[in-house]
C-alpha positions in Angstrom: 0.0 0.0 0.0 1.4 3.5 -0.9 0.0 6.6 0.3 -1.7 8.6 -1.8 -0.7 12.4 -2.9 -4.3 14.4 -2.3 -2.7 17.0 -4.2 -1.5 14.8 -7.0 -5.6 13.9 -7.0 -6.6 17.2 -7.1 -4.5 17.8 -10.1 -6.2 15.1 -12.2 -8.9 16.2 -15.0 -11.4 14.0 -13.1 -11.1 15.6 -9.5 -11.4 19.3 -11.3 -13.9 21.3 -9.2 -13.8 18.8 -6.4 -14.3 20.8 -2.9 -11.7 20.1 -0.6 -14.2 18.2 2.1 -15.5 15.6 -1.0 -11.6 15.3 -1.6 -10.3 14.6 1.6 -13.0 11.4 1.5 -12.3 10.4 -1.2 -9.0 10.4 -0.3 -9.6 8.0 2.6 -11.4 5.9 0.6 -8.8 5.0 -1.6 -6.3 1.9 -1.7 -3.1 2.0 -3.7 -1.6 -1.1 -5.3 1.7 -1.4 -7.5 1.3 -3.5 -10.3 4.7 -5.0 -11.9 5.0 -5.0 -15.6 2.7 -7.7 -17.0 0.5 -8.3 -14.1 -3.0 -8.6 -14.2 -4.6 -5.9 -12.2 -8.4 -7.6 -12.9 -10.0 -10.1 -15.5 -12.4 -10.4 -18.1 -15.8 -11.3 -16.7 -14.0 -11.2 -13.1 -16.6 -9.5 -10.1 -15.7 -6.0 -10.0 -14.5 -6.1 -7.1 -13.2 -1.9 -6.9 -12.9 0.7 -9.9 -9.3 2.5 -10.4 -7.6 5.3 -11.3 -4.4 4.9 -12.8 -1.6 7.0 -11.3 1.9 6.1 -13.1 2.5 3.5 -15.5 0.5 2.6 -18.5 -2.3 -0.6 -18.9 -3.2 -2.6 -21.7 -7.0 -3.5 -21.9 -8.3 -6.4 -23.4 -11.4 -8.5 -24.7 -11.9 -11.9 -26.2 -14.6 -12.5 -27.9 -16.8 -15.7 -27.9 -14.5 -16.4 -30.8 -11.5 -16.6 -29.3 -10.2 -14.0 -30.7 -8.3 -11.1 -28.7 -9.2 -7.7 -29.3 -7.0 -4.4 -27.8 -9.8 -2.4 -26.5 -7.7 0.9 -24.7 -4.4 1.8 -23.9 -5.0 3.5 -20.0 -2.9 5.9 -19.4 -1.9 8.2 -16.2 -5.0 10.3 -14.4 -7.2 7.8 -16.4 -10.3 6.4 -14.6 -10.6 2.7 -15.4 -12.9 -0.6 -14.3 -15.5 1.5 -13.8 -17.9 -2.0 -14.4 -20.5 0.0 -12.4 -21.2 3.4 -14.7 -22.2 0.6 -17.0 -24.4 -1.4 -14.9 -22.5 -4.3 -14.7 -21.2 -6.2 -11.9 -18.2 -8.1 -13.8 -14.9 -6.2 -15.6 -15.9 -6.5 -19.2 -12.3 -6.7 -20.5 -8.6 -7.3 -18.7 -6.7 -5.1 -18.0 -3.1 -5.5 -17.7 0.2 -3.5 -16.8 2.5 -2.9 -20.0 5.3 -1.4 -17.5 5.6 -1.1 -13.6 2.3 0.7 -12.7 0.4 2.2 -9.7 -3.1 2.4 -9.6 -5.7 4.2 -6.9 -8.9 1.8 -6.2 -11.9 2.4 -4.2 -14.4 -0.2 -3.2 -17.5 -1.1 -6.2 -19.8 -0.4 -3.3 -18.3 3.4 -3.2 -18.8 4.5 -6.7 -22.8 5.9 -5.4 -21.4 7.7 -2.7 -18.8 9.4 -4.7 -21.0 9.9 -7.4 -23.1 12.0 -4.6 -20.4 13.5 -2.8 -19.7 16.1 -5.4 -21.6 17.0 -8.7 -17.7 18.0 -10.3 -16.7 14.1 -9.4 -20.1 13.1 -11.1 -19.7 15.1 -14.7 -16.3 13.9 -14.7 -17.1 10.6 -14.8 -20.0 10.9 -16.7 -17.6 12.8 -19.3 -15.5 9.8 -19.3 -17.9 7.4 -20.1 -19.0 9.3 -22.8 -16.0 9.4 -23.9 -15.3 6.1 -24.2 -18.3 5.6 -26.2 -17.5 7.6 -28.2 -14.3 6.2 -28.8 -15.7 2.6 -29.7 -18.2 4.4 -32.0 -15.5 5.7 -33.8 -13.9 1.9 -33.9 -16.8 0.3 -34.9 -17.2 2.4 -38.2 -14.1 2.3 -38.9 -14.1 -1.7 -38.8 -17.0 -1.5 -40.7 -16.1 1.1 -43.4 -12.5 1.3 -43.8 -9.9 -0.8 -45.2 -6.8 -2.1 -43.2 -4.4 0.9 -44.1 -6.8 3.5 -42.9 -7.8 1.5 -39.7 -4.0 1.4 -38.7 -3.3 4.7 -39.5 -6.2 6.0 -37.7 -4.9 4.2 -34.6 -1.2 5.5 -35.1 -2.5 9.0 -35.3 -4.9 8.0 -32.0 -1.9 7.3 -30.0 0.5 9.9 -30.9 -2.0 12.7 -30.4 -2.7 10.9 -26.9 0.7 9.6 -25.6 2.9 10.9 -28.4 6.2 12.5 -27.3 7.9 14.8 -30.1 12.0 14.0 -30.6 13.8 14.3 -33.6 12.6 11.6 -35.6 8.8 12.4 -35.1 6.5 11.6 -32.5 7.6 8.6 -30.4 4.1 6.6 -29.0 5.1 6.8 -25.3 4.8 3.5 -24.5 5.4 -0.6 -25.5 3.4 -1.4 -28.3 4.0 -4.7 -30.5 2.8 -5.5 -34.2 0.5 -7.6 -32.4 -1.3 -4.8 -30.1 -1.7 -3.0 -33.8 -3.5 -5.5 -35.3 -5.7 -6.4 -32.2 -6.4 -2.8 -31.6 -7.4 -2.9 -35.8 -9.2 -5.9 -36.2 -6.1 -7.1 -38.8 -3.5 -9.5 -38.3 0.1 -9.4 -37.6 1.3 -10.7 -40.9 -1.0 -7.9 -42.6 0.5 -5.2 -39.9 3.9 -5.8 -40.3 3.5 -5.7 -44.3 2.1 -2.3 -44.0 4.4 -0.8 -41.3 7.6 -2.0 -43.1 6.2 -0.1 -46.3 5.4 3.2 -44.3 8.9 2.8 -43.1 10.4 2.6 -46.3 8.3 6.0 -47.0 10.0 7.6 -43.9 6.2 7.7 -42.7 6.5 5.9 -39.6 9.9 4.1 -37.7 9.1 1.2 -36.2 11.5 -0.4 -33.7 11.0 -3.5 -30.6 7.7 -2.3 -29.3 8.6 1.1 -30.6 6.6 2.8 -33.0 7.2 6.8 -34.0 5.0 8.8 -36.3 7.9 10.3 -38.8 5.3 12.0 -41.2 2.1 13.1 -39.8 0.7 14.8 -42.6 1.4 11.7 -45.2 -0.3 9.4 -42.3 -3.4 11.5 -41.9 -3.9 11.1 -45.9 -3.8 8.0 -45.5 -6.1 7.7 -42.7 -8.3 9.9 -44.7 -7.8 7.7 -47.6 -6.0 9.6 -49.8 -2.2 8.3 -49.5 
């Protein structure tokens, strides 16, 4: 267990607005765990037990379908609000969610998430505002599977990620954290062989460099006309 910073909470998009009596229980009602890189933090279809927030580190999330198959839902990243099985009305995690490097995360009990909800209305459109988010988001995902061909769904997702957890150096923007051929094609509904193909022509191009687990965007502009279908 590791203490948690209140002022490091109070800094976090989601806590904006929160008065400093709703804080302080929330606060107290928090649990810290560290989570070492590849560890399972919950499981798909496991009782949600507690929702998080993640406070350093990155996560993976994850969903197999009926299928078999393994689908990349998210990439969670620092100040992100995550497991949050009840804003959903469910009562299991619908995906896994898993530590790509050493990672802390802030929980508080499932049975909490009312009270919090009713502690403060800032705490309440914050959430809400996440979870509309994340609709959003799949939205997005779903028309793209269902519209776009492979090069546009990956370059969509490239784009995605640099925006979110891109970090500008000399040969572009450098996507922040691991991420494999194999997280691209899950993420993209594609396969690896069909990923690699594609990245190893766009780094020919000089559109993208693509390392182990590295992946920098070296030519935004040719990636988003691609993306927009047009490369």
């Amino acid at each position: 267990m590791t203490p948690i910073d209140r002022a490091r909470l109070a800094a976090m998009p989601l806590f904006a607005g929160v008065d400093a009596a709703a804080l302080e229980e929330i606060v107290a009602a928090a649990r810290t765990t560290r989570y070492a890189k590849d560890a399972t933090v919950f499981a798909q279809e496991e009782e949600a037990h507690s929702f998080f927030v993640l406070l350093e580190g990155r996560l993976r999330v994850t969903k197999l379908t009926p299928d078999g198959q393994q689908v990349v839902v998210r990439f969670v990243s620092a100040s992100d609000l995550f497991g949050i099985a009840p804003a959903v009305g469910r009562t299991t995690y619908p995906a896994t969610a898993s530590a790509i490097v050493d990672s802390i995360a802030a929980a508080w009990p499932t049975i909490a998430w009312p009270r919090l909800l009713s502690l403060n209305p800032a705490f309440a459109a914050n959430a809400l505002q996440t979870v509309g988010g994340r609709l959003q988001d799949a939205h997005t995902r779903v028309v793209e599977l269902a519209t776009e061909p492979v090069e546009q769904r990956i370059a969509h997702a490239l784009l995605r990620l640099a925006e979110r957890s891109g970090r500008a150096g000399a040969g572009g923007v450098e996507i922040d954290f691991p991420l494999s051929r194999q997280d691209v094609a899950e993420m993209t509904g594609s396969t690896l062989h069909t990923v690699s193909r594609i990245l190893s022509a766009w780094a020919r191009d000089g559109v993208v460099a693509s390392g182990r687990r590295r992946i920098s965007v070296r030519d935004r502009a040719a990636l988003s006309r691609i993306a927009r279908g047009a490369g």
